[in-house]
C-alpha positions, -999 to +999 in steps of 0.1 A: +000+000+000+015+033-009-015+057-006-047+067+018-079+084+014-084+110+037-118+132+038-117+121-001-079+135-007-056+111-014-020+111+004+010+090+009+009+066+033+038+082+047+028+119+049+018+132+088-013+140+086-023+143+129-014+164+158-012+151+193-043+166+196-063+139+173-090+128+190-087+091+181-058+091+198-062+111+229-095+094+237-102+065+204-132+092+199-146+074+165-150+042+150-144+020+121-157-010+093-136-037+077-145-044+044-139-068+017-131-059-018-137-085-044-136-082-080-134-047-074-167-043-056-172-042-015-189-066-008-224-059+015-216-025+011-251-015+021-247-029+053-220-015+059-228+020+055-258+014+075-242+003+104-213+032+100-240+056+098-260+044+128-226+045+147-219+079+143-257+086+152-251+070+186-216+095+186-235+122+179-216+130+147-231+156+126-246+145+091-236+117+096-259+107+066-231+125+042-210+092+044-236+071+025-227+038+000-227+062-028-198+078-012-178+053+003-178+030-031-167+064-048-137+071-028-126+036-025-127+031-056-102+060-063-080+047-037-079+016-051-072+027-089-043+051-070-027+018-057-035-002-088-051-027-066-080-039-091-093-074-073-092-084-041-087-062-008-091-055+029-102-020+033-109-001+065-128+031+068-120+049+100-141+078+111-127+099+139-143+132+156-122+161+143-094+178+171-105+201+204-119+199+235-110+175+265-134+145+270-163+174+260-156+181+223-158+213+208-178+204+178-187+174+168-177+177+132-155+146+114-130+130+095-127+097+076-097+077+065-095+048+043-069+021+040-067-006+016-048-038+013-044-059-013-057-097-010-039-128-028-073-145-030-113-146-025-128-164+000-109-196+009-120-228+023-094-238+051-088-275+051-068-274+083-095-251+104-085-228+138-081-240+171-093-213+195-098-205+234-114-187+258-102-156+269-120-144+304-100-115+322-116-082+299-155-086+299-174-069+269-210-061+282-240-049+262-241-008+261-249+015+236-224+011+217-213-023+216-230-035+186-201-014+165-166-016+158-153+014+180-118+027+187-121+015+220-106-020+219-089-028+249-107-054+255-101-073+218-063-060+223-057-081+254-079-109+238-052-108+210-021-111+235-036-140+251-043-158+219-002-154+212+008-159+243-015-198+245-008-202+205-042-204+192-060-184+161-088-174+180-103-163+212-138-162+222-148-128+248-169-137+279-196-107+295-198-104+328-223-126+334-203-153+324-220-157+285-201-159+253-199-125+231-181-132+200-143-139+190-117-108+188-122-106+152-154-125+145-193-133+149-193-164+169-216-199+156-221-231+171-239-265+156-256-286+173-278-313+161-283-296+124-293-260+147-270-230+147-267-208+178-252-177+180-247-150+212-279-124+206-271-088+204-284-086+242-252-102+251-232-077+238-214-088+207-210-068+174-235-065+147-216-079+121-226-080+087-217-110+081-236-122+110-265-111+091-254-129+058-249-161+079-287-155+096-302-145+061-287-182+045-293-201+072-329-189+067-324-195+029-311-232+038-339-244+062-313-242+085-326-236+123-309-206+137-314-191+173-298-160+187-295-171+224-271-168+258-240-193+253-220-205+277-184-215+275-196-250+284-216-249+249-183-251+232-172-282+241-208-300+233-209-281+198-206-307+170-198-283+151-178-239+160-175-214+127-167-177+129-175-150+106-164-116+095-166-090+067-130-101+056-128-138+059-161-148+055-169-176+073-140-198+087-145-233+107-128-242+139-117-275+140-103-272+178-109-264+209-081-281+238-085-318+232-119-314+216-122-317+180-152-306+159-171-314+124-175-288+092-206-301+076-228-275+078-204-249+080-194-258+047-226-260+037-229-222+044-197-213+029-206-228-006-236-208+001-214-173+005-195-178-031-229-178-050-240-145-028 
């Protein structure tokens, strides 16, 4: 990547473009969306936008309508014809509440940023799968806010260091009551006797557009799917654990400790995502 969008001008990815005084830094004031770029199009880009905008609703952004799909599929597509990327990609759009003020901003005004990497490949089944954990010491609770991808993420940070630290891919977050929320980069879905559950919204886990996509095929497929409270326990008597998110798509686990799982219907819903 050599260039970045910001507010619609494009600079160098080296180019200082913040003070100290950015609020994303001082106080991660803003939020953000991962998207997928393939054959030059974003993928769910609708949903996307959606969710962005009712984000910056709950931030009390103004006109926060102004950064619509029309928009957004405009300036990435710029970017990506600036860094000659012309298939697949990982972009992230980054929207941050513009300098002043202490914790009480001075205006409420913002500023959007948008990075994009290029991809080797589509959507890719993983014949190996990921081996995950649980990760317990940072809760993620149900609020306002915690149905979007904020700049506050602590909580998915430490997440991350645990997963190194125990050498897994993955890590589901608890709440404080104990229920499972989601993974640190992913919707969380469990099988069990040809039924999917996955954590409701109520338990605090992100809105994920792909979560939707998964709900809306399951739906296609005749596939029971409840949005319920999980506990850890639920793991381990899963036949079968998938994640999904806006970049990967949907991705089986085929691990968790000594406990090994089955990829049927998972792959079932995968095969389902390439025809989308």
């Amino acid at each position: 990547m050599n260039f970045i969008s910001l507010n619609g001008q494009i600079h160098n990815h080296d180019d200082l473009l913040f003070s100290m005084h950015n609020r994303a830094f001082r106080y991660g004031d803003g939020l953000f969306e991962s998207m997928r770029m393939s054959d030059g199009r974003i993928r769910f880009l609708d949903m996307h936008a959606e969710r962005l905008q009712a984000g910056m609703k709950a931030l009390r952004f103004t006109n926060a309508e102004s950064l619509n799909a029309g928009l957004i599929e405009a300036e990435v597509a710029g970017l990506a014809r600036k860094n000659k990327i012309f298939k697949e990609a990982r972009i992230r759009l980054t929207v941050f509440r513009n300098d002043g003020g202490l914790y009480s901003p001075v205006k409420n005004t913002y500023s959007s940023l948008i990075e994009i990497y290029p991809l080797e490949h589509g959507y890719q089944w993983s014949r190996k799968g990921l081996i995950i954990d649980v990760y317990d010491e940072v809760r993620k609770d149900y609020g306002l806010l915690s149905g979007f991808k904020t700049n506050n993420s602590l909580a998915y940070v430490l997440a991350g260091i645990y997963k190194t630290e125990k050498r897994v891919d993955e890590c589901v977050v608890l709440n404080s009551a104990g229920n499972m929320v989601e993974a640190t980069t992913s919707n969380l879905f469990l099988v069990k006797n040809k039924e999917i559950f996955t954590p409701a919204l109520s338990e605090g886990c992100v809105d994920g557009t792909m979560r939707k996509v998964v709900i809306q095929m399951a739906r296609e497929l005749s596939i029971p799917l409840h949005q319920a409270r999980l506990k850890p326990e639920h793991l381990q008597a899963a036949d079968e654990i998938f994640l999904s998110n806006a970049v990967h798509g949907i991705q089986w686990v085929v691990g968790l400790g000594e406990k090994r799982f089955y990829s049927k219907i998972t792959r079932q819903l995968f095969d389902r995502l390439l025809t989308i």
